[in-house]
N, CA, C and O atoms as a DFTB+ gen file, in Angstrom:
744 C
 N C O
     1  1      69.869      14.418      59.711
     2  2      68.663      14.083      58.976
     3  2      68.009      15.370      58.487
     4  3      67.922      16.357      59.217
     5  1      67.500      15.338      57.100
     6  2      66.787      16.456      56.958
     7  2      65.345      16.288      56.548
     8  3      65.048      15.151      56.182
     9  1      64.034      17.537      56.536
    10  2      62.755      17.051      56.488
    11  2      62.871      17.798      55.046
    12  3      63.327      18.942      55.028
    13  1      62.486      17.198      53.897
    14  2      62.285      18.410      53.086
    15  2      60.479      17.728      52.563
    16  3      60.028      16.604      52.344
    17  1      60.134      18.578      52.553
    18  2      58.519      19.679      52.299
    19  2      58.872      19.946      50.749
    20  3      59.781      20.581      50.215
    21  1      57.543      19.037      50.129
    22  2      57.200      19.724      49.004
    23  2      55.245      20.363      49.313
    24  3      54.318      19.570      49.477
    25  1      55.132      21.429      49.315
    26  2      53.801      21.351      49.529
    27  2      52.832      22.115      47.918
    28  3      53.144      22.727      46.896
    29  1      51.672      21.623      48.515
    30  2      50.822      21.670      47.132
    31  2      49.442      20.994      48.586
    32  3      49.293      21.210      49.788
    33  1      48.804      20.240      47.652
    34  2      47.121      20.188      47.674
    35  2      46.962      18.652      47.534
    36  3      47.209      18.079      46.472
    37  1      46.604      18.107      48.480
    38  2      46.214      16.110      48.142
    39  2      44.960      16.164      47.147
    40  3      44.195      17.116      47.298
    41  1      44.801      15.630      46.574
    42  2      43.649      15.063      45.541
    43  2      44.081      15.142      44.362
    44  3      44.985      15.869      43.949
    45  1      43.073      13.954      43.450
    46  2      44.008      14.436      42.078
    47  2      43.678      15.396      41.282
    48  3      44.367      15.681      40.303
    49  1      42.412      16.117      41.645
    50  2      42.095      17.711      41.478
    51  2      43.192      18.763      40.894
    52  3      43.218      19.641      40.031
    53  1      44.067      18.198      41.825
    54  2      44.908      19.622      42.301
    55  2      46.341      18.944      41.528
    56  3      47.408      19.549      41.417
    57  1      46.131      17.877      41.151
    58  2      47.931      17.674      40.394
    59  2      47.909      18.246      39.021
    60  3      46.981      18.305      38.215
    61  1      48.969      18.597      38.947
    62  2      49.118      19.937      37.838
    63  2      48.668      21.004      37.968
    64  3      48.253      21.532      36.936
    65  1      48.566      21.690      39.121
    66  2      48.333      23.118      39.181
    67  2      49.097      24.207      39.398
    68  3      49.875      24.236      38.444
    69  1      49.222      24.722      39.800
    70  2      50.243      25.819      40.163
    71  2      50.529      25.529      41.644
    72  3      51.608      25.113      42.068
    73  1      49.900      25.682      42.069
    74  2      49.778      25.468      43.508
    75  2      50.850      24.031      44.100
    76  3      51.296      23.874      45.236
    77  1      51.040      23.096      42.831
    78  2      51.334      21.802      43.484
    79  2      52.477      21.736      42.670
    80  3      52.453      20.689      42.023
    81  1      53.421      22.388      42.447
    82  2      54.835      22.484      42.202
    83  2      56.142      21.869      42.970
    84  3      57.236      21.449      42.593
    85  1      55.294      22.068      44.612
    86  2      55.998      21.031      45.721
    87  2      56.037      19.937      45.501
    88  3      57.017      19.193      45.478
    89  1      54.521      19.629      45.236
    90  2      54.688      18.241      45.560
    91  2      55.361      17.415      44.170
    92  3      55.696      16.233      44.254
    93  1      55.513      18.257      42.824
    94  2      56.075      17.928      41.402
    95  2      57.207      17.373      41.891
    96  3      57.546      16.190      41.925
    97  1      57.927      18.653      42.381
    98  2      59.801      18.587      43.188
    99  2      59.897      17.095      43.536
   100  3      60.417      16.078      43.077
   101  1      58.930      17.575      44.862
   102  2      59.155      16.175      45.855
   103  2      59.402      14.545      45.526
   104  3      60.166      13.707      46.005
   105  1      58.027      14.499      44.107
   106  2      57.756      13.159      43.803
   107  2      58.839      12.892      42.715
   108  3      59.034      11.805      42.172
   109  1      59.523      14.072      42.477
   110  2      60.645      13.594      41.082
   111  2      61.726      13.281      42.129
   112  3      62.103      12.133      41.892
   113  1      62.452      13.828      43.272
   114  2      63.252      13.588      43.974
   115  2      62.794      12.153      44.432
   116  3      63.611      11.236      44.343
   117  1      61.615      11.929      44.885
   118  2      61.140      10.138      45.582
   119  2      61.553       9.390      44.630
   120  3      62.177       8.380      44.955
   121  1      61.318       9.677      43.160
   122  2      61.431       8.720      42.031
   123  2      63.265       8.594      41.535
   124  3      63.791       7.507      41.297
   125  1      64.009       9.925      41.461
   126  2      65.390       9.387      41.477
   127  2      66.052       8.464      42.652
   128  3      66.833       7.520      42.533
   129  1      65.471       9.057      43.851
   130  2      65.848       8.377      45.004
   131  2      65.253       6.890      45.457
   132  3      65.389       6.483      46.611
   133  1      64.861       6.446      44.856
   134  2      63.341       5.363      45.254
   135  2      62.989       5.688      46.456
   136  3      63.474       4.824      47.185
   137  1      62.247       6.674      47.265
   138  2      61.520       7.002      48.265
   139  2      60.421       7.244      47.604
   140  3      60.177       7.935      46.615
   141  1      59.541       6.319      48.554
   142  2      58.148       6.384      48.214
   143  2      57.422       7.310      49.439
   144  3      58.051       8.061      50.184
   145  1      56.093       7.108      49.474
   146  2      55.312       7.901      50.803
   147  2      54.611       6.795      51.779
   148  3      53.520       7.034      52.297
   149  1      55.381       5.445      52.018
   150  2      54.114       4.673      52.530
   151  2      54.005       4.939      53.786
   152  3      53.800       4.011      54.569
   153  1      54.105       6.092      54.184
   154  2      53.662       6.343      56.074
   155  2      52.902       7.105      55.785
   156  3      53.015       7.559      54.646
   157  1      51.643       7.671      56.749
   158  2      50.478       8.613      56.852
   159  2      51.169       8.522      58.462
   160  3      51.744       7.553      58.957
   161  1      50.856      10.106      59.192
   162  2      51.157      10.462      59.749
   163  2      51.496      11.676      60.184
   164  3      52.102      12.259      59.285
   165  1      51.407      12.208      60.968
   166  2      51.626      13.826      60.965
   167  2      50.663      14.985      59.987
   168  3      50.958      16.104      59.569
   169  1      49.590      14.280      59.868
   170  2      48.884      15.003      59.070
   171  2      49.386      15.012      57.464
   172  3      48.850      15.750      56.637
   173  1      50.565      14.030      57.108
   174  2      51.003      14.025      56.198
   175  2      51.319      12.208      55.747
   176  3      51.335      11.132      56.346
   177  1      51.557      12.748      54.206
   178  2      52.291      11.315      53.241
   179  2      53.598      11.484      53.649
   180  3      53.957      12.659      53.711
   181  1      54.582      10.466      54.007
   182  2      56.240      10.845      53.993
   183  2      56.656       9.450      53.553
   184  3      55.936       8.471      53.356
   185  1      58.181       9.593      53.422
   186  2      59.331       8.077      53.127
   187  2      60.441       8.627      53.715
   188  3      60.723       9.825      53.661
   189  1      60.962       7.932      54.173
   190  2      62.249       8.150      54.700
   191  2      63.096       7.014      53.816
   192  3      62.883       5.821      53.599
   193  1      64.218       7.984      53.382
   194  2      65.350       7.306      52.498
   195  2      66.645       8.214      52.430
   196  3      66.760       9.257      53.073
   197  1      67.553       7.728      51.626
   198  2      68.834       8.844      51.280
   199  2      68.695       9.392      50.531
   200  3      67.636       9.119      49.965
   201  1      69.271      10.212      50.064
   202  2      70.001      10.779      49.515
   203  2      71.176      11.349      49.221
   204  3      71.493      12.492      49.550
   205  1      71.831      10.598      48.617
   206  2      73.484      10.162      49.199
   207  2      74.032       9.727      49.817
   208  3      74.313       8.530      49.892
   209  1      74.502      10.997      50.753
   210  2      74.811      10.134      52.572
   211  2      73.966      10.626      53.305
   212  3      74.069      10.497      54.525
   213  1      72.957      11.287      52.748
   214  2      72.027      12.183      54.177
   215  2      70.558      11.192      54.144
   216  3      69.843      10.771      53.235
   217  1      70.543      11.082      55.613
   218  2      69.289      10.434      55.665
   219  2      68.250      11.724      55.634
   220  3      68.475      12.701      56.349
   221  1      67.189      11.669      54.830
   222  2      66.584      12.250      54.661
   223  2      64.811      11.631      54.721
   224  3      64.560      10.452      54.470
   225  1      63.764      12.606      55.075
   226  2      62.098      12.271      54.650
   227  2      61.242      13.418      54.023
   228  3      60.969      14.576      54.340
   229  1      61.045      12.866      53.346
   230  2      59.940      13.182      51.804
   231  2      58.563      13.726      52.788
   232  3      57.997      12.897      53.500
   233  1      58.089      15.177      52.758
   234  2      57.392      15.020      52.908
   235  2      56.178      16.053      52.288
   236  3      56.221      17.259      52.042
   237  1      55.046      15.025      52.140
   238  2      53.830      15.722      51.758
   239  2      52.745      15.943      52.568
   240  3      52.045      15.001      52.940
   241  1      52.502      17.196      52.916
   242  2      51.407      17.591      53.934
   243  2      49.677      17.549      53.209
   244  3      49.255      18.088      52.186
   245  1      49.057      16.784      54.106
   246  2      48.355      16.239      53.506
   247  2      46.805      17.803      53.945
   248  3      45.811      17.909      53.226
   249  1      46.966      18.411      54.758
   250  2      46.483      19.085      55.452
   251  2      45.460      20.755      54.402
   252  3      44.769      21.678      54.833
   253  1      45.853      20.409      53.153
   254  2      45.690      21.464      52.113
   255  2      46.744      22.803      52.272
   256  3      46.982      23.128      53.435
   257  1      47.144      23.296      51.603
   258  2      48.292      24.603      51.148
   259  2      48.323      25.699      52.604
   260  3      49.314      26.001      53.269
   261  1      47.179      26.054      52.765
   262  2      47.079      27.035      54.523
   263  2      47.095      26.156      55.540
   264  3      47.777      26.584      56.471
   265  1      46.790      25.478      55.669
   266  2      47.592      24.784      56.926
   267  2      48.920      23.779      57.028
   268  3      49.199      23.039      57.971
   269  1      49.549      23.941      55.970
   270  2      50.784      23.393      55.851
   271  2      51.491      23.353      57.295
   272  3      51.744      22.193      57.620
   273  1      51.830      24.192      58.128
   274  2      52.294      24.099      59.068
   275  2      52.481      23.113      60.249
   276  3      53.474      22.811      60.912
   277  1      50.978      22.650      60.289
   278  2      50.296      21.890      61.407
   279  2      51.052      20.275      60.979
   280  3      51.166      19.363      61.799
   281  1      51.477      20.200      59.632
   282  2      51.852      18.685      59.245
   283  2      53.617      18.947      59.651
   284  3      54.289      18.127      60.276
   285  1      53.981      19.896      59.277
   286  2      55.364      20.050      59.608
   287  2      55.805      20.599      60.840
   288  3      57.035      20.555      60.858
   289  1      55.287      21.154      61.998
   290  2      55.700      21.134      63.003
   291  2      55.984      19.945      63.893
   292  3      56.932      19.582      64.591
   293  1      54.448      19.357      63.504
   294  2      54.524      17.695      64.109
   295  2      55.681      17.209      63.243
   296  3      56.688      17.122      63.945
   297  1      55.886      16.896      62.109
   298  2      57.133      16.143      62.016
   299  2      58.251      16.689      62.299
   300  3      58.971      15.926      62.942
   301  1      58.632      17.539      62.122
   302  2      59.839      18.408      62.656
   303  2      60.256      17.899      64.117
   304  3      61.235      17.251      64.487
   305  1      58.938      18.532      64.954
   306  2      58.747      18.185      66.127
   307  2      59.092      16.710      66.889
   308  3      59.626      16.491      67.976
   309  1      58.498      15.689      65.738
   310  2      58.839      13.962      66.318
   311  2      60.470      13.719      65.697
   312  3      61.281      13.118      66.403
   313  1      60.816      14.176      64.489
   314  2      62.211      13.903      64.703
   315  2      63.088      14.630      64.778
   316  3      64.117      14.352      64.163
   317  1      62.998      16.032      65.687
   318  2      63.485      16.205      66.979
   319  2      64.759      17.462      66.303
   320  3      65.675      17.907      66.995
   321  1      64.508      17.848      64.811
   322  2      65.501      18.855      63.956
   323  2      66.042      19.863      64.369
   324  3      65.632      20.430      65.381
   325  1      67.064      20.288      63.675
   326  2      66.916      21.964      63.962
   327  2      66.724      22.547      62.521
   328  3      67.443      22.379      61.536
   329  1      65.627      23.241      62.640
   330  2      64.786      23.383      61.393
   331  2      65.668      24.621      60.468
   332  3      65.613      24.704      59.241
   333  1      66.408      25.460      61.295
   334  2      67.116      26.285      60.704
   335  2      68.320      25.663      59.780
   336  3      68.904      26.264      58.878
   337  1      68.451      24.901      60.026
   338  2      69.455      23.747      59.320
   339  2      69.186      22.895      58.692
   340  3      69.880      22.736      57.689
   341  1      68.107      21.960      58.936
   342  2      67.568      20.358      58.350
   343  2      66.422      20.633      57.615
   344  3      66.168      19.676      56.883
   345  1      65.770      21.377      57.525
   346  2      63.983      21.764      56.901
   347  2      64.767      22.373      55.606
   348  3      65.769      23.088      55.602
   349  1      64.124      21.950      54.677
   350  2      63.653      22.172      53.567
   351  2      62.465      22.493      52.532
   352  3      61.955      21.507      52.000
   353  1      62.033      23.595      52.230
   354  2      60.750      23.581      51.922
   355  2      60.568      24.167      50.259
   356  3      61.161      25.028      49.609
   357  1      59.852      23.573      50.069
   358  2      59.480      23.639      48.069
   359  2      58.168      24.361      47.885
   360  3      57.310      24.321      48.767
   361  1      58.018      24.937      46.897
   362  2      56.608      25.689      47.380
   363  2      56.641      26.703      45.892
   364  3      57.755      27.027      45.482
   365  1      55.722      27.053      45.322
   366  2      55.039      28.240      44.287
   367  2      55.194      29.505      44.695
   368  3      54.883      30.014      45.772
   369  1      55.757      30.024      43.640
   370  2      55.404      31.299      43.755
   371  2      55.397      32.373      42.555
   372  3      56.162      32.414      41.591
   373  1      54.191      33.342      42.913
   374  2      53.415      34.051      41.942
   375  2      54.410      35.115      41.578
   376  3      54.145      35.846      40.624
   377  1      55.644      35.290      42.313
   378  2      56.031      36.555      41.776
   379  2      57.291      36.280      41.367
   380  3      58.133      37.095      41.745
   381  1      57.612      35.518      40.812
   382  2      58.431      34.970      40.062
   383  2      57.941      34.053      38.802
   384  3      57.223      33.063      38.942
   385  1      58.431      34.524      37.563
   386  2      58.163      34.177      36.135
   387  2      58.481      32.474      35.972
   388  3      59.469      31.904      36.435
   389  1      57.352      31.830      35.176
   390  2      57.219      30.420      35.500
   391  2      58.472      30.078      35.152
   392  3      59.073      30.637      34.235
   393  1      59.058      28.933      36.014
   394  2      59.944      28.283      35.831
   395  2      61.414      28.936      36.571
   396  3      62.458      28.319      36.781
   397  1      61.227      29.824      36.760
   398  2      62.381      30.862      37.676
   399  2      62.323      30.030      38.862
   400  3      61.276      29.678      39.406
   401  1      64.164      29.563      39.450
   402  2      63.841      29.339      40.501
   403  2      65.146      30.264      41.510
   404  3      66.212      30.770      41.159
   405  1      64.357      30.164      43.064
   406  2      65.277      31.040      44.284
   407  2      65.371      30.609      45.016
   408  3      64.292      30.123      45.356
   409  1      66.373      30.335      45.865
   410  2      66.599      29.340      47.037
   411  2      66.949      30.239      47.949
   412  3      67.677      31.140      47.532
   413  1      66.606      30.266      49.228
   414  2      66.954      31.306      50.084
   415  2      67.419      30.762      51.656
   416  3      66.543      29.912      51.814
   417  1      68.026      30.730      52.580
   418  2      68.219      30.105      53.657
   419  2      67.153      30.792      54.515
   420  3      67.224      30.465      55.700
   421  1      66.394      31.474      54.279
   422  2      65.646      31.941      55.364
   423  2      64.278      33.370      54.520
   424  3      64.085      33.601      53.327
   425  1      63.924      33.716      55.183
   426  2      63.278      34.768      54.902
   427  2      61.699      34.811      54.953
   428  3      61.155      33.763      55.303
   429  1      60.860      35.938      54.636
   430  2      59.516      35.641      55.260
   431  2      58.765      35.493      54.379
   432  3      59.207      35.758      53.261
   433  1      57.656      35.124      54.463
   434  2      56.647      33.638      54.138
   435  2      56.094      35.059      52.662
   436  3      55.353      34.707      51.744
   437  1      56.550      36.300      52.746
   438  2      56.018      36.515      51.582
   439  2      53.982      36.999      51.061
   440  3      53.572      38.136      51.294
   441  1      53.300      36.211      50.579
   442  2      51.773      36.810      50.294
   443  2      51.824      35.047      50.122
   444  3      50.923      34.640      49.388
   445  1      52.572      34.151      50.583
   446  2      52.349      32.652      50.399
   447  2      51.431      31.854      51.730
   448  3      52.012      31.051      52.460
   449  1      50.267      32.117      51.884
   450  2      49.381      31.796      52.955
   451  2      49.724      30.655      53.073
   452  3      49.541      30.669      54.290
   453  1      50.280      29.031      52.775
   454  2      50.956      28.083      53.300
   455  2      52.200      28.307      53.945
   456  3      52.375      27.668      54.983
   457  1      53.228      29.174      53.517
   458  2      54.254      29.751      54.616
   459  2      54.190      30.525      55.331
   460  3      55.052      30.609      56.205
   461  1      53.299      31.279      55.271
   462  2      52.273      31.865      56.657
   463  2      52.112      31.158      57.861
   464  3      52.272      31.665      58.972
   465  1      51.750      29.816      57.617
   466  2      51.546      29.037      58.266
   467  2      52.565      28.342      58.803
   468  3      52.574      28.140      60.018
   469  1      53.418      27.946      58.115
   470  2      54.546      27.264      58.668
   471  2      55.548      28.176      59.614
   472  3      56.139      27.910      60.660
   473  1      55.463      29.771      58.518
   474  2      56.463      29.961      60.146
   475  2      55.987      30.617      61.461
   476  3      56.642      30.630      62.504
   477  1      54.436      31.307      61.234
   478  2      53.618      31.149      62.447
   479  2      53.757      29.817      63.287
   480  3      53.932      29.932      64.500
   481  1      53.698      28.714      62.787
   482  2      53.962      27.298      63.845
   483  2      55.199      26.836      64.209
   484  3      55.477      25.909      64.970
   485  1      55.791      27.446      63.699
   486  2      57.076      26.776      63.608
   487  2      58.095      27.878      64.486
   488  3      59.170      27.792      65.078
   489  1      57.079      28.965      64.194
   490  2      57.833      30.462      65.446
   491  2      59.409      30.881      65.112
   492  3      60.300      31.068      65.940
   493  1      59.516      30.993      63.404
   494  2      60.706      31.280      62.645
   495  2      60.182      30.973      61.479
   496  3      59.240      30.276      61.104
   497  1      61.620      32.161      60.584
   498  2      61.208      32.495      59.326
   499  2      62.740      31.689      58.977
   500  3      63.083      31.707      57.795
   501  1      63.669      30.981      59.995
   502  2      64.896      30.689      59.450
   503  2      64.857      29.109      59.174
   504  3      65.278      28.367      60.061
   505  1      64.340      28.539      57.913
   506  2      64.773      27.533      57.177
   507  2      64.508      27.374      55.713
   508  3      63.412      27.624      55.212
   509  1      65.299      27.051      55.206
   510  2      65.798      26.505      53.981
   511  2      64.305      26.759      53.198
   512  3      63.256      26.359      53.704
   513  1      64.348      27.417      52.006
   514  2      63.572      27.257      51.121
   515  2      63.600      27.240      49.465
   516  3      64.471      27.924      48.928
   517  1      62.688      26.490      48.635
   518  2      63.138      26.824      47.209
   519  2      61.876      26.947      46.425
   520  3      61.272      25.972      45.977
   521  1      61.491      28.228      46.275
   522  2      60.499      28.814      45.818
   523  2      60.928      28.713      44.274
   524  3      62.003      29.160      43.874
   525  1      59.611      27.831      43.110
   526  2      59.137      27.720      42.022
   527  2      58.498      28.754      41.076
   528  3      57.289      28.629      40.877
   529  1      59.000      29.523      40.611
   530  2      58.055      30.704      39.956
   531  2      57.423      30.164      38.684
   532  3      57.821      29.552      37.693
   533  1      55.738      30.874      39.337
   534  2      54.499      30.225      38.382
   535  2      53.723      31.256      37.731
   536  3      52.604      30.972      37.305
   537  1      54.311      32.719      37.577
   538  2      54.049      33.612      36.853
   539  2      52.697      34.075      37.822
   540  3      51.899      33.547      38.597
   541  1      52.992      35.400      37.248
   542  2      51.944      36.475      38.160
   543  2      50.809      36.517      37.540
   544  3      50.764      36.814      36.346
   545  1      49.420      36.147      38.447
   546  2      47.804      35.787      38.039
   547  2      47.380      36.974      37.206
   548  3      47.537      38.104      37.670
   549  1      46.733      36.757      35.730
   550  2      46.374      37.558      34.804
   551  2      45.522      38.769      35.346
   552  3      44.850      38.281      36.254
   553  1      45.212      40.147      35.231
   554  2      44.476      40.849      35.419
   555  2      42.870      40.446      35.633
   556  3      42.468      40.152      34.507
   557  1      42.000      40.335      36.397
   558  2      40.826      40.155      36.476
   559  2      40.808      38.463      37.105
   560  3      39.763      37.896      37.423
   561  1      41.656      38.074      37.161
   562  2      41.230      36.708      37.955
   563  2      41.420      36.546      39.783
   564  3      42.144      37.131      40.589
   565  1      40.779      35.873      39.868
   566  2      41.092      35.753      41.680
   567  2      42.102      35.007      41.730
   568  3      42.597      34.295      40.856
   569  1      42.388      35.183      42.744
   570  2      44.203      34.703      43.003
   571  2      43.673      32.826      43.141
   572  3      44.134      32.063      42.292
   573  1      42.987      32.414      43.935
   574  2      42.727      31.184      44.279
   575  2      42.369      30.516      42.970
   576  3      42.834      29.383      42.837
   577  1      41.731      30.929      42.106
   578  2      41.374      30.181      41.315
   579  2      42.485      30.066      40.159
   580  3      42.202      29.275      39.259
   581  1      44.111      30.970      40.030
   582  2      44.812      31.098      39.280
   583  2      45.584      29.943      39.879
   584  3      46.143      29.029      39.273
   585  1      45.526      30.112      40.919
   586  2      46.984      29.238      41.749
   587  2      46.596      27.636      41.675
   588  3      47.512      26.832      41.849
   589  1      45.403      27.204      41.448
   590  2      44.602      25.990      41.852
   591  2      43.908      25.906      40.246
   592  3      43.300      24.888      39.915
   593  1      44.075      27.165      39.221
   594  2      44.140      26.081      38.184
   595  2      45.360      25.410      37.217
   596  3      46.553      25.687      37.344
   597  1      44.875      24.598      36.361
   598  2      45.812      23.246      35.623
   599  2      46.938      24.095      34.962
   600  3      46.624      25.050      34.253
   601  1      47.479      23.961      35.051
   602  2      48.928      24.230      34.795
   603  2      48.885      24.462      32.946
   604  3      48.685      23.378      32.399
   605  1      49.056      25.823      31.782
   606  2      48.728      25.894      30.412
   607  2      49.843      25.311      29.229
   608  3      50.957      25.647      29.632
   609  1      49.923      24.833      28.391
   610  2      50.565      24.227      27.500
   611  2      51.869      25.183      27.475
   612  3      52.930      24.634      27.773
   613  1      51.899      26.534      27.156
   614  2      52.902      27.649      27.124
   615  2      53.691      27.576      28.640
   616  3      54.920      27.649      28.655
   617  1      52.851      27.413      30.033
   618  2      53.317      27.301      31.372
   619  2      54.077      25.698      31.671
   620  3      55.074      25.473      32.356
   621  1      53.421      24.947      31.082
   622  2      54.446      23.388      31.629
   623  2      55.579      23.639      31.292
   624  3      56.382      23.776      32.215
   625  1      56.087      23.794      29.881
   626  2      57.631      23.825      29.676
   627  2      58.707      24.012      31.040
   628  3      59.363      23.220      31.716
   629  1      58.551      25.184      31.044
   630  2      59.308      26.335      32.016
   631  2      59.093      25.430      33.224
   632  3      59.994      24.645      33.520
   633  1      58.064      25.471      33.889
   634  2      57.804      24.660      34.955
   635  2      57.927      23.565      35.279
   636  3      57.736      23.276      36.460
   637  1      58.327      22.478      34.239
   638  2      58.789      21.184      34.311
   639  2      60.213      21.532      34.856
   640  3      60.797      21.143      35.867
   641  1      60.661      22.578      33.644
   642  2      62.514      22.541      33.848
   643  2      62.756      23.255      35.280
   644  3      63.842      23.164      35.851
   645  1      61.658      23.976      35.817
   646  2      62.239      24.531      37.312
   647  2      62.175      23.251      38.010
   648  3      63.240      22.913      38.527
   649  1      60.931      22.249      38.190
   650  2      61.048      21.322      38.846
   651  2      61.969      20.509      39.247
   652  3      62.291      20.190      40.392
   653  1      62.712      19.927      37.411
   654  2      63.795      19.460      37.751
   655  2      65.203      19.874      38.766
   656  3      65.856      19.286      39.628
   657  1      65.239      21.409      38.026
   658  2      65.944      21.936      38.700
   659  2      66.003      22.388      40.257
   660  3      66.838      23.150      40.743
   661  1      64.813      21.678      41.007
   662  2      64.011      22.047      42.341
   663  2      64.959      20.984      42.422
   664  3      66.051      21.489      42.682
   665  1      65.034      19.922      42.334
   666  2      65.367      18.568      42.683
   667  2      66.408      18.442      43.006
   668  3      66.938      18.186      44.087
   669  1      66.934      18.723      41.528
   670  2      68.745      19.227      41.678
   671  2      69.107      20.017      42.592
   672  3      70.305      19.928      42.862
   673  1      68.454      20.853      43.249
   674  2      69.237      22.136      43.731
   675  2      69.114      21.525      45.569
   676  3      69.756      22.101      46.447
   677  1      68.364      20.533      45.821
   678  2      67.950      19.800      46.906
   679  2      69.578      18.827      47.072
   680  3      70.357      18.892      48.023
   681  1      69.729      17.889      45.693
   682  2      70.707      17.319      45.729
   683  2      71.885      18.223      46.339
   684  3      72.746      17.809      47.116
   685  1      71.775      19.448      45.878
   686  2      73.186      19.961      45.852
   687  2      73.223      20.409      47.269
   688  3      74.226      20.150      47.934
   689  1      72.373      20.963      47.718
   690  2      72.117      21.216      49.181
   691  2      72.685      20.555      49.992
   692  3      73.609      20.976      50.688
   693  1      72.112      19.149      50.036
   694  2      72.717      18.041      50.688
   695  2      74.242      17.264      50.586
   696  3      74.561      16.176      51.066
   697  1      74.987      18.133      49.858
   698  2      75.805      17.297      48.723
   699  2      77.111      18.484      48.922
   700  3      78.298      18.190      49.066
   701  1      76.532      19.884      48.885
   702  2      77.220      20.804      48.989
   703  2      77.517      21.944      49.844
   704  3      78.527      22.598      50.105
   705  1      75.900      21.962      50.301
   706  2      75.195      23.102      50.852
   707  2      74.936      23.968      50.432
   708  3      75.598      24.317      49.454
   709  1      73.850      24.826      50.891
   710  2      72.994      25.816      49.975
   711  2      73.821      27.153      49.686
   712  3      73.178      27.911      48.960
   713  1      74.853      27.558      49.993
   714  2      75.816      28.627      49.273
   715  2      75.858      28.012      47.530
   716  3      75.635      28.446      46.400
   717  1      76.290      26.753      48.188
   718  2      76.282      26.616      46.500
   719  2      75.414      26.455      45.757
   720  3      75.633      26.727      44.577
   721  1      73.950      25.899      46.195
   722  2      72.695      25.563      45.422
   723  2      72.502      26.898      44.856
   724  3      72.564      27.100      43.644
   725  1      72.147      28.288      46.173
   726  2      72.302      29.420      45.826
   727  2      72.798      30.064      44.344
   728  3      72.219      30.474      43.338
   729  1      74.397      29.897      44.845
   730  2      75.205      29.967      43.636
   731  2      74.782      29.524      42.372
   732  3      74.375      30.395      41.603
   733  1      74.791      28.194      41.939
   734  2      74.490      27.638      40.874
   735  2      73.059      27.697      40.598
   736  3      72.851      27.743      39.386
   737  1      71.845      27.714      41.416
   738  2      70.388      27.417      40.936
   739  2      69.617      29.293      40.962
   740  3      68.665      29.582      40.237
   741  1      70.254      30.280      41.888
   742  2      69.549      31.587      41.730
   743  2      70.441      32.567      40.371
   744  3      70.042      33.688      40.055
């Protein structure tokens, strides 16, 4: 079974932002897959469904972007993973040009204060990730207010097509394993 994590921000505030690129991934993967979110739990939205042959759960931490952790340890935790293997996590990032995407089997959380969190709780930097690049915040703006605002007419393009390609590269994961997502999606 695997957990894959799209994270971003609950409200509808926050859909279309930079920040909520996870949860873009996530809900396009629920929608090819028909997995929906009807459990609350764990501090989070989830569905459990396939994907292919892998049983897999959708999940959205409901907890806001810095405490991401606290929703995914508990689920991790109740179905019982090995996170270095089964966790999957989707997530923004500023230092990569919008729409760029990198899949990495491991590595550290980066200047990403939601993976800060996760692998402080989680007490490892070793699982699966596929970081969304949302272009680096313009000179003179605060980082929070770049990351958390609406996503610009010139920025959707790019960022739609990483999404998709977030999705895909999840499929292939499961399908192939991440040498090859690697391969084909970095």
């Amino acid at each position: 079974m695997y957990i894959i994590a799209g994270l971003g921000n609950p409200g509808r505030q926050y859909a279309d932002t930079r920040h909520n690129v996870g949860f873009m991934a996530l809900d396009l993967l629920g929608q090819r897959h028909n997995i929906g979110y009807p459990e609350d739990g764990h501090k989070a939205m989830f569905g459990k469904g396939r994907i292919g042959s892998e049983k897999v759960v959708l999940v959205k931490p409901l907890t806001f972007m810095n405490l991401s952790g606290e929703a995914l340890l508990s689920i991790c935790s109740y179905y019982k993973i090995d996170v270095s293997s089964e966790l999957i996590v989707i997530y923004d990032d500023i230092d990569l040009d919008p729409g760029v995407l990198r899949i990495r089997k491991s590595g550290s959380a980066g200047g990403h204060n939601g993976m800060k969190n996760i692998v402080k709780l989680l007490g490892t930097q070793e699982f699966m990730r596929i970081r969304i690049g949302v272009g680096a915040k313009p000179q003179g703006w605060d980082l929070a207010d770049y990351v958390l605002a609406h996503l610009t007419q010139e920025d959707l393009p790019p960022i739609r097509e990483a999404v998709e390609k977030a999705a895909d590269a999840v499929e292939v994961i499961l399908s192939d394993g991440i040498d090859t997502a690697m391969n084909r999606f970095n």
